[in-house]
C-alpha positions as CSV (number, residue, x, y, z in Angstrom):
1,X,-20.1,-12.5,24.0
2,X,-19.1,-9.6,25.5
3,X,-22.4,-7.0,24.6
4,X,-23.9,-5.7,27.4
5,X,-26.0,-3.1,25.6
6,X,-29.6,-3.9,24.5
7,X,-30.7,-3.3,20.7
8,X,-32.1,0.5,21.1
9,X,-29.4,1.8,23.3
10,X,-27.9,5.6,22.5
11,X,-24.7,3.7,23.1
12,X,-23.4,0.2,22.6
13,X,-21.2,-1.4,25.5
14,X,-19.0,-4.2,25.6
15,X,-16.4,-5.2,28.3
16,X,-12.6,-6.0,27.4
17,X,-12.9,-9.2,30.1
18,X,-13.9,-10.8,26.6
19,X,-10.9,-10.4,25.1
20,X,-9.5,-12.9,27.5
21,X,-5.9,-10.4,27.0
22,X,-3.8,-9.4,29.8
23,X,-2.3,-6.0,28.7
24,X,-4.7,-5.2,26.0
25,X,-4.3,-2.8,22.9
26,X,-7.5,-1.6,21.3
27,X,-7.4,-1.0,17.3
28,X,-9.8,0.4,15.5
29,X,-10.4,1.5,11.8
30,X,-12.9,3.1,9.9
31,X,-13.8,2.3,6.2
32,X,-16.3,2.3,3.4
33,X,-16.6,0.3,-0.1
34,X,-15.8,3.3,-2.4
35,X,-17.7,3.3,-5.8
36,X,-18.5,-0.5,-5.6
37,X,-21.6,0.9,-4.6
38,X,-22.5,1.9,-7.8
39,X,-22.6,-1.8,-8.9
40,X,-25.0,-2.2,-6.4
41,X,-27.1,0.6,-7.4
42,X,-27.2,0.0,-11.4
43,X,-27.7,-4.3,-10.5
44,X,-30.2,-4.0,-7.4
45,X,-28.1,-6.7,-5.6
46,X,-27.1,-4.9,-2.2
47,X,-26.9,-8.8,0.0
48,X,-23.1,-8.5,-0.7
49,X,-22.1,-4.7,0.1
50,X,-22.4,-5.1,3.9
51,X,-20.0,-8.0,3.8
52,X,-17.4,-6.0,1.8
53,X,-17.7,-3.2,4.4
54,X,-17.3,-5.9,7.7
55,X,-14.1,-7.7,5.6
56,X,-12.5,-4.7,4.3
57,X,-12.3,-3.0,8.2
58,X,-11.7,-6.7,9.9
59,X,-8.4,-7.0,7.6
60,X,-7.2,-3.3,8.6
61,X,-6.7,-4.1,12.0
62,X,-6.1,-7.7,11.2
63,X,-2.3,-7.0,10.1
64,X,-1.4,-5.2,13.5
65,X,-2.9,-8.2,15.2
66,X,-5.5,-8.0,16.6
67,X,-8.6,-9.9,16.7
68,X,-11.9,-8.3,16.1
69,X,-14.0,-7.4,18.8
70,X,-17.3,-5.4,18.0
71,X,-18.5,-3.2,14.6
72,X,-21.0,-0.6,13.7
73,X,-22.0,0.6,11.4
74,X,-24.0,3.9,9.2
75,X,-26.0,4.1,6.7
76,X,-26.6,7.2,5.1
77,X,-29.7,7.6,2.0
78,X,-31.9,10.2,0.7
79,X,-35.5,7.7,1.3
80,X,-34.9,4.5,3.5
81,X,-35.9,1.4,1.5
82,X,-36.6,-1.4,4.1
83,X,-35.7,-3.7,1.3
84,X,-32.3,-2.1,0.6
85,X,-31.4,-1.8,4.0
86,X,-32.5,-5.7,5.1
87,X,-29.7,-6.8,2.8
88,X,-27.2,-4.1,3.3
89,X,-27.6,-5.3,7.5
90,X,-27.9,-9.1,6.4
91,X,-24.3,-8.6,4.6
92,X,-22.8,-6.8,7.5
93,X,-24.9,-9.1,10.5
94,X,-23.5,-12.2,8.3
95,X,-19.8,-11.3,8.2
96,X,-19.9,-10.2,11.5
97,X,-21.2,-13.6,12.6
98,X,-18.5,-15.5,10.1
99,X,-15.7,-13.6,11.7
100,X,-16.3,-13.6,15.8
101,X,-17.1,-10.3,15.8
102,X,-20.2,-8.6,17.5
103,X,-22.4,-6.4,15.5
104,X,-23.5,-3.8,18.8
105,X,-25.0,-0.3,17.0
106,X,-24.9,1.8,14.2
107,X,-27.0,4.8,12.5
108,X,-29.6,4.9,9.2
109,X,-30.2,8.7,8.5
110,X,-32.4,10.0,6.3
111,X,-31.3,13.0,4.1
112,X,-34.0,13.8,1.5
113,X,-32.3,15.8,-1.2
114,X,-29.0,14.8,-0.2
115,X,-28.3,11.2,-1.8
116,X,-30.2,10.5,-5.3
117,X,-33.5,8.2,-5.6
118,X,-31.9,4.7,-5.0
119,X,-28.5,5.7,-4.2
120,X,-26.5,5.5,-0.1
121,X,-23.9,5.3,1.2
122,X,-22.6,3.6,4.1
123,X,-19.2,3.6,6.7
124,X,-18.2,0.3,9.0
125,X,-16.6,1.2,12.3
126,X,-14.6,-1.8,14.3
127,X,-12.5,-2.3,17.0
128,X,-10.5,-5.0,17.9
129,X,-7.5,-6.2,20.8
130,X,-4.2,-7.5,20.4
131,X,-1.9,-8.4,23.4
132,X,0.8,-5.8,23.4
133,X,3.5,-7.8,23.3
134,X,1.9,-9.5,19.9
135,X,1.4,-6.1,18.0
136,X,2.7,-6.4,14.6
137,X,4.1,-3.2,13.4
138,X,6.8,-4.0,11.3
139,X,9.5,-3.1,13.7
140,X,11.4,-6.3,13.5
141,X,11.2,-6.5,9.7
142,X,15.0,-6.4,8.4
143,X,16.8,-7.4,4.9
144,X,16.4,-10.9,3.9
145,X,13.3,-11.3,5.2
146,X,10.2,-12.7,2.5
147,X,7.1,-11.7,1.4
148,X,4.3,-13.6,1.3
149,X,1.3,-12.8,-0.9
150,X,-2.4,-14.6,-0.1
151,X,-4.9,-14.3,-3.1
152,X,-7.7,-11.7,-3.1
153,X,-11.2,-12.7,-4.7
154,X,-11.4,-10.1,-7.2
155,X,-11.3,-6.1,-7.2
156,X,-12.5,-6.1,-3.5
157,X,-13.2,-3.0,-2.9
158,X,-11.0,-0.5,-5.1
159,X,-10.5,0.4,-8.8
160,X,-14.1,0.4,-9.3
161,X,-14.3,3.8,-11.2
162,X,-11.4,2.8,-13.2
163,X,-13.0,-0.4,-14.0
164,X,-16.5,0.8,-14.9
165,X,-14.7,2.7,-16.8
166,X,-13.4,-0.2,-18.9
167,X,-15.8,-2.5,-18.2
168,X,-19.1,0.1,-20.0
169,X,-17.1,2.1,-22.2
170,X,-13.7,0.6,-23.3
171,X,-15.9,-3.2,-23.8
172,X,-19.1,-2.4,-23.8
173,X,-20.1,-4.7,-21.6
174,X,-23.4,-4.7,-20.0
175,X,-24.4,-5.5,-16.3
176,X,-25.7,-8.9,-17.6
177,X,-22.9,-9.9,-20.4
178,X,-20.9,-13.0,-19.7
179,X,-17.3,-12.4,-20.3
180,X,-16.1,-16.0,-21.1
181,X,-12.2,-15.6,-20.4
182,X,-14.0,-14.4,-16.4
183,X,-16.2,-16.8,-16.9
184,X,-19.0,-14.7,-15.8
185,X,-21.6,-12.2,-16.1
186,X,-19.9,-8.4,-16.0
187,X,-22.3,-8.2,-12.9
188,X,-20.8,-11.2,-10.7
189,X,-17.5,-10.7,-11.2
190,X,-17.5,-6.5,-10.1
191,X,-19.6,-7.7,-7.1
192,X,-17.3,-10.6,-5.8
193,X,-17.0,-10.2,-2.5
194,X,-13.7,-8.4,-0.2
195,X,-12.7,-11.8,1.2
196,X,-11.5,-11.4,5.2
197,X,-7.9,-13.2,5.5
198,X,-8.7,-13.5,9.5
199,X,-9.4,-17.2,9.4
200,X,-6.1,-17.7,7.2
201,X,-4.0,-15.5,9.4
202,X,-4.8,-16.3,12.8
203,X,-2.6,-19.9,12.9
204,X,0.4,-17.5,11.6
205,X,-0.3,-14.9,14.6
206,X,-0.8,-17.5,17.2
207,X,2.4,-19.0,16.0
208,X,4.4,-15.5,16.2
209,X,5.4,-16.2,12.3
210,X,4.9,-12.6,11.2
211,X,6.9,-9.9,11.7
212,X,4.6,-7.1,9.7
213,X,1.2,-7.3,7.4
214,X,-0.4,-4.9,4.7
215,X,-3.8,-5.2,3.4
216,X,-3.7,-4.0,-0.5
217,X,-5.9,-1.5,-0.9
218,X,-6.9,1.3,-2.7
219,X,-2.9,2.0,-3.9
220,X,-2.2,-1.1,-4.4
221,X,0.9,-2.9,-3.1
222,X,2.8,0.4,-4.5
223,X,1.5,2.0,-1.6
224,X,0.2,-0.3,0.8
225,X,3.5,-2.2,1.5
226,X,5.7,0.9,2.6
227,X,3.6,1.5,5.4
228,X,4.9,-1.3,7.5
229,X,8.7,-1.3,6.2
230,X,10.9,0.1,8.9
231,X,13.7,2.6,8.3
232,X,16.2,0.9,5.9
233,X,14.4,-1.4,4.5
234,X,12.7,-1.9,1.0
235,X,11.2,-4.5,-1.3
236,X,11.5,-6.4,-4.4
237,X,8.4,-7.6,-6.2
238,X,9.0,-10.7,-8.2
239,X,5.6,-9.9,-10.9
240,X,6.4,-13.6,-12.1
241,X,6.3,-15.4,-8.8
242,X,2.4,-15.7,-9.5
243,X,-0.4,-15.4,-11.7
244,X,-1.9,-12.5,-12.4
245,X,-5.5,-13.2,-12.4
246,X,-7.2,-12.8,-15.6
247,X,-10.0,-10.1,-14.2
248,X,-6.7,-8.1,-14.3
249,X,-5.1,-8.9,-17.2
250,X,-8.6,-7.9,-19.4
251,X,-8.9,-4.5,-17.5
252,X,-5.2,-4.0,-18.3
253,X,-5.2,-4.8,-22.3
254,X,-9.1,-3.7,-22.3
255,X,-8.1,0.1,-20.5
256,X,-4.6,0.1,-22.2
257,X,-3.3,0.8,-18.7
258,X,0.6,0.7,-17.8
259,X,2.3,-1.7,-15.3
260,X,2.6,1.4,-12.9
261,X,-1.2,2.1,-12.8
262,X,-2.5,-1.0,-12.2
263,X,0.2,-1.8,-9.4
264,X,-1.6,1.3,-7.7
265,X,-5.3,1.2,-9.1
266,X,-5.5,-3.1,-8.1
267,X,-4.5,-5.4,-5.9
268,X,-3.6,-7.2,-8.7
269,X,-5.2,-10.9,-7.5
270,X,-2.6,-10.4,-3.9
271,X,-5.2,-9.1,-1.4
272,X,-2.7,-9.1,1.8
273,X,1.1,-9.6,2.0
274,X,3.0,-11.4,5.2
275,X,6.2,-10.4,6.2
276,X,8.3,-13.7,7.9
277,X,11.9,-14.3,8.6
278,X,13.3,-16.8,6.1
279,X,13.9,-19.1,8.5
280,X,10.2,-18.9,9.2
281,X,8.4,-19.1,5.9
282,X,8.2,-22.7,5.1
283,X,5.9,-23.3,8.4
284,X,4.1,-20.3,7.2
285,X,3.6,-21.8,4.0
286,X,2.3,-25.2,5.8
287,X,0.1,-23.5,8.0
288,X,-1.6,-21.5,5.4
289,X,-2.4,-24.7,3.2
290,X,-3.9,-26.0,6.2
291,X,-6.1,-23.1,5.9
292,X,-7.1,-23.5,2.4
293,X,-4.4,-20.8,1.0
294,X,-2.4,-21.0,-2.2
295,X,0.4,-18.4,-0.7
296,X,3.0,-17.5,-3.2
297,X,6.6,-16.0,-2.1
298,X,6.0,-12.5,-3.8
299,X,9.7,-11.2,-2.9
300,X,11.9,-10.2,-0.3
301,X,12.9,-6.8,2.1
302,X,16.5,-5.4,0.7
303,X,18.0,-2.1,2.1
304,X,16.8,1.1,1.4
305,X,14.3,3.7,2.2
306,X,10.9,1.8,2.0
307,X,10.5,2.1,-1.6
308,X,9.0,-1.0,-3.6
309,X,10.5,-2.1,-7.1
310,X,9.1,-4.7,-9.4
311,X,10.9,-7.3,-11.4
């Protein structure tokens, strides 16, 4: 809904009318899925990279708002495989399809010599609308407010050369070894799929519960979360007010890396945080369990200058 283009065109067109919004704001984001590629690469399993890439750019503009309107995307490999590529646009057509959003160009280039036998990269491009008078930026956020963390599934899509790193040479693990305290093989667990949080979030935006959103990624929630504090304001991080998922705990003990790293390296199982009013967050809570979430109250905004502290 929306496309006017045919497959083939130089360009892909779609018209706003479909974004049913009176004083429309376009967002728009551009992303990729770092070295998670090289799992895909050393395992041969490429059905869930195109997915990661769709999520990943769906949840950037997802916390100012807006709803996704149309992706493309670019694919970039020294010798095309038809096979590679059929699941790299299988992931991306699927997620695309999951999440209302229209899949309307992209670009596959060739570059012998550039990219290694077997290796690619690739880049997801996606715009989306918000009404303007429902763009979260953050603005209204003040002291006293509370933080609301939703679960990631796994690594999503940073960390991944820190924990290869860990993973091959601190463990030893191979692609195939199960680890039994993940309760998988090294291989599953490294290619768990970005989840998108637009599902879960949408009741909260169509209720006007949320005052300002980050997506934790690569920086973690060190560096994710300052970005939509407004002047004077801070937060405290309660690390006890939920558990830390065991993925991180092994890469942490395994790596022998501090509390400070991993708060920037990993999301650290809390994929996106909410920011509500107090007064707000029990019908937050409610509405998220509706959508299948286990939300946990991470911490709350305190004065200051949009630092984050942990305790």
């Amino acid at each position: 809904m929306g496309v006017l283009s045919e497959i083939g065109s130089f360009g892909g067109l779609f018209t706003l009318n479909a974004a049913g919004l009176s004083e429309p704001v376009l967002v728009s984001s551009a992303d990729g899925v770092g070295t998670k590629l090289k799992i895909a690469f050393m395992t041969g399993r490429h059905n869930t990279i195109g997915a990661d890439l769709v999520n990943h750019c769906i949840n950037d503009i997802l916390v100012q708002g807006a709803t996704p309107l149309f992706f493309l995307d670019y694919l970039a490999t020294g010798r095309l495989s038809p096979e590679v590529a059929e699941q790299i646009v299988t992931g991306i057509a699927r997620a695309c399809r999951e999440n209302g959003c229209a899949l309307i160009g992209g670009e596959t280039a060739e570059m012998p010599g550039f990219y290694a036998d077997g290796e690619y990269d690739i880049a997801g491009f996606i715009v989306g609308a918000v009404e303007r008078a429902k763009l979260i930026d953050g603005k209204s956020i003040v002291p006293g407010d509370v933080l609301l963390g939703l679960p990631s599934s796994g690594l999503h899509t940073n960390g991944y050369s820190l924990a290869r790193k860990v993973f091959f040479e601190a463990c030893g693990l191979r692609l195939d070894s199960f680890v039994p305290e993940l309760k998988g093989t090294a291989a599953d667990i490294l290619l768990a799929t970005h989840r998108s949080y637009l599902p879960s979030v949408r009741p909260l935006l169509d209720a006007n519960l949320i005052k300002g959103m980050a997506h934790i990624t690569g920086g973690g929630i060190t560096e994710n979360l300052p970005r939509v504090l407004p002047e004077g304001c801070a937060a405290v991080i309660h690390r006890a007010s939920w558990p830390v998922p065991p993925l991180f705990t092994l890469l942490q003990q395994r790596g022998s890396i501090s509390n400070d790293e991993m708060f920037r390296a990993f999301n650290m199982g809390i994929g996106l945080v909410a920011v509500a009013a107090r007064a707000a967050v029990d019908v937050a809570i409610e509405l998220l369990e509706r959508a299948g979430e286990h939300p946990v109250s991470l911490g709350t905004v305190i004065p200051g200058d949009r630092d984050i502290s942990y305790t």
